[in-house]
Backbone bond lengths (Angstrom), bond angles and torsions (degrees), N, CA, C in turn:
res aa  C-N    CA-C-N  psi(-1)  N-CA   C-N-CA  omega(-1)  CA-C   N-CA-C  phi
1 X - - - 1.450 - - 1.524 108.95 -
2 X 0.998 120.22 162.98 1.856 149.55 -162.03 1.438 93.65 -98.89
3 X 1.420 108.87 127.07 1.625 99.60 153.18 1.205 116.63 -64.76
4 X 0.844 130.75 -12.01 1.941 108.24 159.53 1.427 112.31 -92.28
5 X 1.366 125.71 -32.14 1.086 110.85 170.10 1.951 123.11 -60.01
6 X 1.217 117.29 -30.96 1.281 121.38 135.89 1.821 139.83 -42.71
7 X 1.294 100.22 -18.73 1.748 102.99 -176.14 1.674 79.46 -112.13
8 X 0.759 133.40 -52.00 1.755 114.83 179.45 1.277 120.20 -41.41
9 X 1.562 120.66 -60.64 1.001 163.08 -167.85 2.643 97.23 -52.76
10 X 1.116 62.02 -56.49 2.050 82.56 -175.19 1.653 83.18 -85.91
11 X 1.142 145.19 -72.04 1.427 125.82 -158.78 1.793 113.87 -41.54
12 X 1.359 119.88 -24.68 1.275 137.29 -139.26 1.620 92.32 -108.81
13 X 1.416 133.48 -46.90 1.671 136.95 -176.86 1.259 104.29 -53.81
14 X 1.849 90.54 136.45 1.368 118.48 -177.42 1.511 96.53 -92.88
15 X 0.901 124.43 103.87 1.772 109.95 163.25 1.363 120.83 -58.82
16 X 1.305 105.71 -49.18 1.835 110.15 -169.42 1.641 116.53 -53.68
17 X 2.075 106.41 -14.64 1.241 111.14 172.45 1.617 114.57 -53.07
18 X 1.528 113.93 -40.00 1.256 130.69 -176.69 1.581 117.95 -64.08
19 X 1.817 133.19 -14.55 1.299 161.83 -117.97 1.298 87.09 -124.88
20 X 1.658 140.79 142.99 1.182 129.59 151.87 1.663 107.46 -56.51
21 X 1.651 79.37 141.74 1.504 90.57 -173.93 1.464 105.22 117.27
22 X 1.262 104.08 -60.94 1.525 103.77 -169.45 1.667 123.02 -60.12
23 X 1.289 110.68 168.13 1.684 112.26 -157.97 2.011 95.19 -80.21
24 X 1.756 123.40 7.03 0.966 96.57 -166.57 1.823 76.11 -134.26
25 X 1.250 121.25 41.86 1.837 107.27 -177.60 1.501 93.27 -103.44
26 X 1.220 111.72 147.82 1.656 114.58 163.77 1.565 98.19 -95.47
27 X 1.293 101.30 127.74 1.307 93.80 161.14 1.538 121.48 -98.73
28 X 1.697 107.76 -38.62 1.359 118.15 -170.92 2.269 85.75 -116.22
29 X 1.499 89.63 135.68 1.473 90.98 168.82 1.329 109.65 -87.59
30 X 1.620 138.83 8.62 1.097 150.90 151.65 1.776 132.14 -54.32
31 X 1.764 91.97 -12.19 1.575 100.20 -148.69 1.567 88.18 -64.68
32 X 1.301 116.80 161.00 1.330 121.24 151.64 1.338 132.39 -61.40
33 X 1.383 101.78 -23.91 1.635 107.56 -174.16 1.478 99.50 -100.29
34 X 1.081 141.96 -1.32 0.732 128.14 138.79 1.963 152.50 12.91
35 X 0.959 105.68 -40.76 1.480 111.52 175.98 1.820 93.22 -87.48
36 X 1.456 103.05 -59.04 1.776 101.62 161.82 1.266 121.36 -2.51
37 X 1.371 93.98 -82.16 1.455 103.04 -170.33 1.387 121.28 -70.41
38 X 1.374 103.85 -33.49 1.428 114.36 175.29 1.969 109.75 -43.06
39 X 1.121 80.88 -62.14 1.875 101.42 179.23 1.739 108.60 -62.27
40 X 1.220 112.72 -31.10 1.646 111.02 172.91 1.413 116.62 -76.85
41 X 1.695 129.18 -3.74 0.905 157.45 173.02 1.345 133.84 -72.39
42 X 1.513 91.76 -71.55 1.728 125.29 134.74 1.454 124.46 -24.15
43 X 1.318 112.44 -74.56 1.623 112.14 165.14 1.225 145.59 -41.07
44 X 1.474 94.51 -39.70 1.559 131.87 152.28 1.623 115.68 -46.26
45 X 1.209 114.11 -44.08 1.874 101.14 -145.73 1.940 81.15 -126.79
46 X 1.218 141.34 6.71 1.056 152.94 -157.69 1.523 102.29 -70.00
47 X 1.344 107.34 -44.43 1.874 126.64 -170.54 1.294 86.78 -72.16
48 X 1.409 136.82 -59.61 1.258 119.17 -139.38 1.471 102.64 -95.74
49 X 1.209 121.60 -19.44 1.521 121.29 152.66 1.512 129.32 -53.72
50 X 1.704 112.86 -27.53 1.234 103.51 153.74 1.261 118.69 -100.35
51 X 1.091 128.65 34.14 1.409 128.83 173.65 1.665 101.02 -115.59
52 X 1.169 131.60 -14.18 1.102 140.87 156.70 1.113 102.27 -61.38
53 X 1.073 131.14 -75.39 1.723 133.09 170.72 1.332 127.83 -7.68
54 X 1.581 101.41 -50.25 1.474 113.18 -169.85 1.629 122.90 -89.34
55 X 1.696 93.01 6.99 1.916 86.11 -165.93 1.254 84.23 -88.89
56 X 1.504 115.21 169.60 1.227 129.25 -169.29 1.607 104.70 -95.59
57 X 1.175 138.16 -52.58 1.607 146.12 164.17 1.037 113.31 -33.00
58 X 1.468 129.49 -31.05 1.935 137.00 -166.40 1.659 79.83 -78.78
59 X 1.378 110.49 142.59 1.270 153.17 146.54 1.152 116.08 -50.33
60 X 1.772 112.99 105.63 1.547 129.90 163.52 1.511 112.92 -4.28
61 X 1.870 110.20 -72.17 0.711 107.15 -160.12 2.285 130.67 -77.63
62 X 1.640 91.39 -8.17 1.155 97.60 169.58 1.751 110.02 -99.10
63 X 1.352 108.71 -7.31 1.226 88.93 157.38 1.433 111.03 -74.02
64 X 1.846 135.36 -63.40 1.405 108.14 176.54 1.291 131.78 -20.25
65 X 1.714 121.00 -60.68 1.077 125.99 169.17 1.749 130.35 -27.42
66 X 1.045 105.28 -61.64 1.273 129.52 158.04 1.989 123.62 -31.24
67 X 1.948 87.55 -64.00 0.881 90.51 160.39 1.657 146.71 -62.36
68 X 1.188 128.28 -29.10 1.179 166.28 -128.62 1.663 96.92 -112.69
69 X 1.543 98.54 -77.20 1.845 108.96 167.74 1.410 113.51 -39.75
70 X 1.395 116.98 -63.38 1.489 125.95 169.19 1.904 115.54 -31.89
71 X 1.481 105.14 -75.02 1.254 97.28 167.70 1.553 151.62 -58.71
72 X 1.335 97.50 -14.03 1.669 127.00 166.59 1.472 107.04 -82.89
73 X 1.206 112.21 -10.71 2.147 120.88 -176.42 1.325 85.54 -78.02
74 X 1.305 99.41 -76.52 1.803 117.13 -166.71 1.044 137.16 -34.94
75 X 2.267 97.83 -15.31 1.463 92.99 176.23 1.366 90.20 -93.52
76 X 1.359 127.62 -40.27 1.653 124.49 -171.02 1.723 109.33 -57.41
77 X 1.009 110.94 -49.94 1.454 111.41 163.79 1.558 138.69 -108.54
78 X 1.783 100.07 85.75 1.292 91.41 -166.80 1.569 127.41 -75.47
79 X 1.562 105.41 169.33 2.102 94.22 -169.94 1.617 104.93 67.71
80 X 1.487 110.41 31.41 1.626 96.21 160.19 1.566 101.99 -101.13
């Protein structure tokens, strides 16, 4: 992603989706829909995981981490 496609991207998040109540809260990690939401989640927080990436002070190894989770999302949720 683009740093602007990142500042678009973050200008635009609903947080309160994340809020009980909202269309993206888990309440039960049982739900069936589950991967859903999981991945509507994902899409959501995707920018700021690579923006974690890019600061210079974050730690090699949680950037891999980071990295790694991210690319293992992308196959479970594709078009994030």
């Amino acid at each position: 992603m683009t740093e602007q496609e990142i500042q678009e991207h973050t200008e635009g998040v609903d947080l309160g989706a994340f809020a009980p109540g909202g269309e993206l809260h888990i309440a039960d990690p049982r739900d069936p829909a589950i991967v859903t939401k999981m991945c509507g989640i994902f899409k959501k927080i995707r920018p700021y995981l690579t923006l974690v990436t890019w600061i210079p002070f974050v730690g090699q190894k949680v950037k891999d981490v980071i990295t790694a989770a991210t690319y293992e999302l992308d196959k479970v949720c594709p078009g994030s």
